[in-house]
N, C-alpha and C positions, 0 to 999 in steps of 0.2 A: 473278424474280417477274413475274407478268399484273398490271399494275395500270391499272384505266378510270378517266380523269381525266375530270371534269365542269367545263367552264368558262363565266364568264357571258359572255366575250368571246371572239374567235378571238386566241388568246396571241401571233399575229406577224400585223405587226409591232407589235413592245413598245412603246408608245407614250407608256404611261402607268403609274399604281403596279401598279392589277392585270397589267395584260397582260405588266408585267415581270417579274413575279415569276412568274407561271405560268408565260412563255416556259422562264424560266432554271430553275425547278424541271423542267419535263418536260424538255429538254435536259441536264439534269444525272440525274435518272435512267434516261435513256435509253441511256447509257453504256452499264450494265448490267441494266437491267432493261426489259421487255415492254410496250409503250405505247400503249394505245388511248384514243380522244379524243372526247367530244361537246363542241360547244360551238356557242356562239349567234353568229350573224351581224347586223351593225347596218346599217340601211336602205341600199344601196347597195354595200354591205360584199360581197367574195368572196372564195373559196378559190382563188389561182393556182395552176397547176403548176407554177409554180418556189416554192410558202410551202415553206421548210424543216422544216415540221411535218409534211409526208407523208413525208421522209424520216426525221426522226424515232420518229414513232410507225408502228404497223402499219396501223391504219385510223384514219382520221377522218370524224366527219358533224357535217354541220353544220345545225342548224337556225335560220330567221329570228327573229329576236326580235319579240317580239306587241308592238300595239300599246293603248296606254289611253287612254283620253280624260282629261279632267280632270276632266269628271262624274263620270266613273267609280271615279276616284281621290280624289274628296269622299264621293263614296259610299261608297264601301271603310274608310275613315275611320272613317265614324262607324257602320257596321255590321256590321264584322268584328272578329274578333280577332286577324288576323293583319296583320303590320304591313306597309308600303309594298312593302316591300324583299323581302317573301313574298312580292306577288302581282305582281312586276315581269316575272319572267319566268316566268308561270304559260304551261305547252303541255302539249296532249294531245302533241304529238307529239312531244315531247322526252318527257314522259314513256313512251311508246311503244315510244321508243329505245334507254332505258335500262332497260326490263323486257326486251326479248328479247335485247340485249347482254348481261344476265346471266345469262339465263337459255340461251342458245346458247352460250357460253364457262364456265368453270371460271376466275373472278379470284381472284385472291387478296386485292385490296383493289380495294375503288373508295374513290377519292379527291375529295372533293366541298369543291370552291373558292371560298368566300364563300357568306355567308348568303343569298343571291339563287337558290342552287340547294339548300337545304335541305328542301324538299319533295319532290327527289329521290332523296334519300340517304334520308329517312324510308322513304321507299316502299322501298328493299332493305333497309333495316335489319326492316321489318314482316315480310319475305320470307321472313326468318334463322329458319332453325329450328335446335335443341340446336346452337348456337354455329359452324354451317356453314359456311364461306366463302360471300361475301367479306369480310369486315371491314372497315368503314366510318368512313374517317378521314372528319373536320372542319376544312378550315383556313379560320380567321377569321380573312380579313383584317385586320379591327377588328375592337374591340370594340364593336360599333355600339350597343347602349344605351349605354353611356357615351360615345359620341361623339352621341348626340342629348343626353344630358343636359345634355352642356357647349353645344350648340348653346341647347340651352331658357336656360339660365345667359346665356349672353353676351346673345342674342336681346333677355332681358328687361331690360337695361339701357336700351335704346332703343325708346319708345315704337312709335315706325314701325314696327319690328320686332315686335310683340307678338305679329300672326296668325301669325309664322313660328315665333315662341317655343311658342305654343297645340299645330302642329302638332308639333312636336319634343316635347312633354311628352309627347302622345298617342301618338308613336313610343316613346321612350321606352319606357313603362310596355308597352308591348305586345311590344318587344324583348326587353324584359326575359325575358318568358315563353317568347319564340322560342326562343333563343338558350339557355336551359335548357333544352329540350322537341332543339333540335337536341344537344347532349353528353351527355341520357340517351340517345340513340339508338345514337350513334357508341361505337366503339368505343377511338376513340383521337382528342386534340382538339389540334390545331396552332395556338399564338399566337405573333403577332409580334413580343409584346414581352415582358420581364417584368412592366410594367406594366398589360398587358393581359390577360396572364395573372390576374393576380391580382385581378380585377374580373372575370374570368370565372368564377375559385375561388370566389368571392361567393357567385354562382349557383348555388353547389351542385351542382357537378358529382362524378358517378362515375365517368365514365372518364377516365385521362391525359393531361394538359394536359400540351403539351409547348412550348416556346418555340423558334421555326424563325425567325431572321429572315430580314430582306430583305435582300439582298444586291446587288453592286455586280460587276460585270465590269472588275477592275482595267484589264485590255490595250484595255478601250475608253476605259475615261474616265482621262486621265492629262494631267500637267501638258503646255504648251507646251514647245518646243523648236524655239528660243530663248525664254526669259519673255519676252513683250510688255511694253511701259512702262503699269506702272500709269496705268490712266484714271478720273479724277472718276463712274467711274459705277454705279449700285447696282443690281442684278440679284436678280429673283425668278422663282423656274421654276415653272413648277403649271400644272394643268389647271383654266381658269379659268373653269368653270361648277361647278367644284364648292364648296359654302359656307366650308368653312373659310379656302380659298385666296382663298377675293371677302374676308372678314371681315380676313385678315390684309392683304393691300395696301390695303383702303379705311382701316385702323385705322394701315399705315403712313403712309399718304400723307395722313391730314388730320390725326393727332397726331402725329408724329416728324419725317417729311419740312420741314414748315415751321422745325423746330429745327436740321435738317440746313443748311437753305441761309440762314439768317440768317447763319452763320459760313463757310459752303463755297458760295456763290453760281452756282457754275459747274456743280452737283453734275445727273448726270439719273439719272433713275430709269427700269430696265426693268421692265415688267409683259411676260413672255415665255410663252406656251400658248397651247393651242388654247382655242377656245371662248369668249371672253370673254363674261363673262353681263351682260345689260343693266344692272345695278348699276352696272359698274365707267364707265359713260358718264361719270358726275360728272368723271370722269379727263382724258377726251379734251383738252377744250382748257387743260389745266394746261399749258405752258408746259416744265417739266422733267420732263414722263412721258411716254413713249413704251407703248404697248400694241401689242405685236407681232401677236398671233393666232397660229396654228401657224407652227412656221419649223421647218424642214427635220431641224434637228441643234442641240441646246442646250448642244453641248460648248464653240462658241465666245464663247457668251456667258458659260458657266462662267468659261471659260481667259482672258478677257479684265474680267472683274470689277475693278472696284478693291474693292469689296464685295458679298459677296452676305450677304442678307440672309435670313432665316425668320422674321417677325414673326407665328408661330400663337399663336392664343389658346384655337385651337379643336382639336377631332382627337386622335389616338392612333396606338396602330401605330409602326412604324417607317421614317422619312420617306426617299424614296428621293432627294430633293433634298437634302437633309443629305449621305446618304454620296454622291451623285453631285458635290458642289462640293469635301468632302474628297478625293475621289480625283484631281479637277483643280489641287488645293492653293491650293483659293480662298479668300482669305481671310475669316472666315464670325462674322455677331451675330447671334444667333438667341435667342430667347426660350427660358427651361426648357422649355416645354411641345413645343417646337418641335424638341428632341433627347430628348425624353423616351425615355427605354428604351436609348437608343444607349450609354451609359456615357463622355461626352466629358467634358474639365472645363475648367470656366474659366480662361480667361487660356494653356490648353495648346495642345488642337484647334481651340479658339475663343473669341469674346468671349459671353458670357452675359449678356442681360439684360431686364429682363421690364415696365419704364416708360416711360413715351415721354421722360422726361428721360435716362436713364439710355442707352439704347438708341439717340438720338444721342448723347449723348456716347462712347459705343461705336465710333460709326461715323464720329467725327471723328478720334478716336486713331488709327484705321489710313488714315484718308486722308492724315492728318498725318506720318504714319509714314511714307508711300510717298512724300511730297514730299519728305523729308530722307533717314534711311539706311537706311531700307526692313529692317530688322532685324524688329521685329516681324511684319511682313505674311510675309515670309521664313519664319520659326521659325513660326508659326498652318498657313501652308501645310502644310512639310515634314512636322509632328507629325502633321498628319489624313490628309495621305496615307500617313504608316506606320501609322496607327490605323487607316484600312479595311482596306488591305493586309493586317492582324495577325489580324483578328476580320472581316471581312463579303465575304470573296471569295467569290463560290458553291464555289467548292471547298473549301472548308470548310462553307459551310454542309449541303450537299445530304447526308451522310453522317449528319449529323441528323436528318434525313427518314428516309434510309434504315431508322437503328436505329426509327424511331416504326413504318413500315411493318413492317419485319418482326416488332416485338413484340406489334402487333395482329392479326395476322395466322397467329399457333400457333394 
């Protein structure tokens, strides 16, 4: 198959949830199938001759990503209908791009990746006459009105939060719309979860929603050899400008943390990603938190965890921090919402728990554990890293893909 992939980021290097999952989808179909690339460049950002996406795909182009002001994004607000996340990367010349790309080539799909380039995909799906190639997949990321709703929900517990709760309503209700307006388009629609799916079924969709998750590069992320001696310290991985990620470490570290070290005194906590968003300052002079910023490689913090932690309250989709500490055999308390869609269970893959009483005491039982006969933190490991292995290796996943493309695509 010709299939043109539309990305909002340059997929290498994978950095982060999107660029990972892009990376390893266009790699994983590139095996077999024909690969051409648009995708957007971030301020300073370039295409080297050594990215392995030119060897890859056939062609790629890249266009810079526009800029907004914040006026401009008050404005848009409150006199559009189209929500943030529509007009983030609005360009003539992306779109430009991708009308003579398809119109100079015979694709068989184009494949349009997150909500952030759905005004692109509209414009070839408008194109389509008596059901002509290409055929225009959908992969959503999120389900991003449900991840602003729950953003609105949490927001409005705290006062101080309110004008951000105000903004995410208004997301919300206008996603809502998007995000139906993008699946009557498409011909065929990729979630990343079952749970996502089916908040997108909501919506009243007519074409195939199909469930693709995110997946995990076993032969990268794998346990140490020799295990390191458990150490007192608790570990969070995320890109830390983005809300969910700031909402769960500020919700660890001023409700659960303080329970943690009334009994475990010694205990530190990592806050490890790029970007930390000026929120998380309250942190800095805590005493037992450490806020890395971007670091190189997060496998060593994985592989050396005494606990890693997912305290989400917020979000959807399926967490690439989850399956990347299972695959390191770290031993893992995460909140429900925080493995949602993944199928793990309590007390197997991991400890489950969703209180701040409860969720220390979570994370005292495997500290406790690793001081004495380390049985438990042992078996939590072992079991997630055959549970990714079983279900989330891109080699299994991408043949998923595969059947979606080619049944959109007769």
């Amino acid at each position: 198959m010709n299939i043109l992939v539309a990305t909002p980021q340059l997929p290498y290097p994978p950095r982060q949830g999107t660029t990972i999952r892009n990376y390893n989808l266009i790699r994983g179909l590139a095996q077999r199938h024909t690969i051409d690339l648009l995708t957007f460049l971030a301020p300073g950002e370039e295409l080297t001759a050594d990215n392995p996406l030119l060897t890859l795909c056939r062609r790629v182009a890249c266009v810079q990503q526009p800029t907004r002001t914040v006026r401009a994004r008050a404005l848009a607000t409150l006199t559009t209908l189209t929500p943030d996340m529509g007009l983030r990367l609005e360009s003539p010349t992306m779109h430009a791009l991708i009308t003579s790309w398809t119109q100079q080539r015979r694709y068989d799909a184009v494949q349009i990746e997150g909500i952030e380039l759905v005004q692109y995909g509209l414009a070839v799906a408008g194109r389509r006459r008596n059901h002509q190639r290409p055929a225009l997949i959908f992969d959503d990321h999120n389900c991003e009105y449900l991840l602003q709703e729950r953003n609105a929900f949490t927001d409005l517990r705290q006062p101080q939060r309110w004008p951000a709760a105000a903004y995410s309503v208004i997301q919300w209700r206008k996603l809502r719309r998007y995000e139906a307006a993008a699946m009557q388009g498409a011909d065929a629609v990729v979630a990343v979860s079952a749970a996502d799916c089916a908040a997108l079924q909501r919506l009243g969709a007519t074409a195939p929603i199909t469930v693709v998750p995110n997946g995990i590069d076993v032969t990268h992320y794998r346990p140490p050899t020799p295990a390191p001696p458990p150490a007192p310290t608790l570990v969070f991985t995320g890109k830390m400008d983005y809300r969910p990620n700031i909402d769960a470490v500020l919700w660890f570290a001023q409700q659960v943390l303080p329970r943690i070290l009334a009994q475990a005194p010694d205990v530190r906590f990592q806050i490890v990603g790029m970007n930390p968003h000026a929120r998380l300052d309250v942190l800095r002079n805590h005493p037992a938190i450490e806020i890395t910023g971007a670091v190189a490689d997060t496998r060593p913090y994985l592989q050396q965890a005494g606990v890693y932690v997912i305290p989400m309250r917020v979000g959807g989709g399926t967490r690439f921090k989850a399956l990347e500490a299972m695959a390191c055999a770290a031993p893992i308390v995460s909140t429900t919402l925080g493995v949602e869609g993944i199928g793990v269970r309590n007390g197997q893959e991991m400890l489950l728990a969703d209180t701040p009483e409860e969720f220390a005491i979570a994370v005292l039982r495997i500290l406790a554990d690793a001081a004495g006969s380390g049985v438990l933190r042992r078996q939590l490991g072992a079991q997630g890293r055959r549970f990714v292995e079983a279900h989330y290796a891109w080699e299994t996943i991408i043949p998923h893909l595969e059947n979606v493309l080619i049944a959109a695509s007769r």
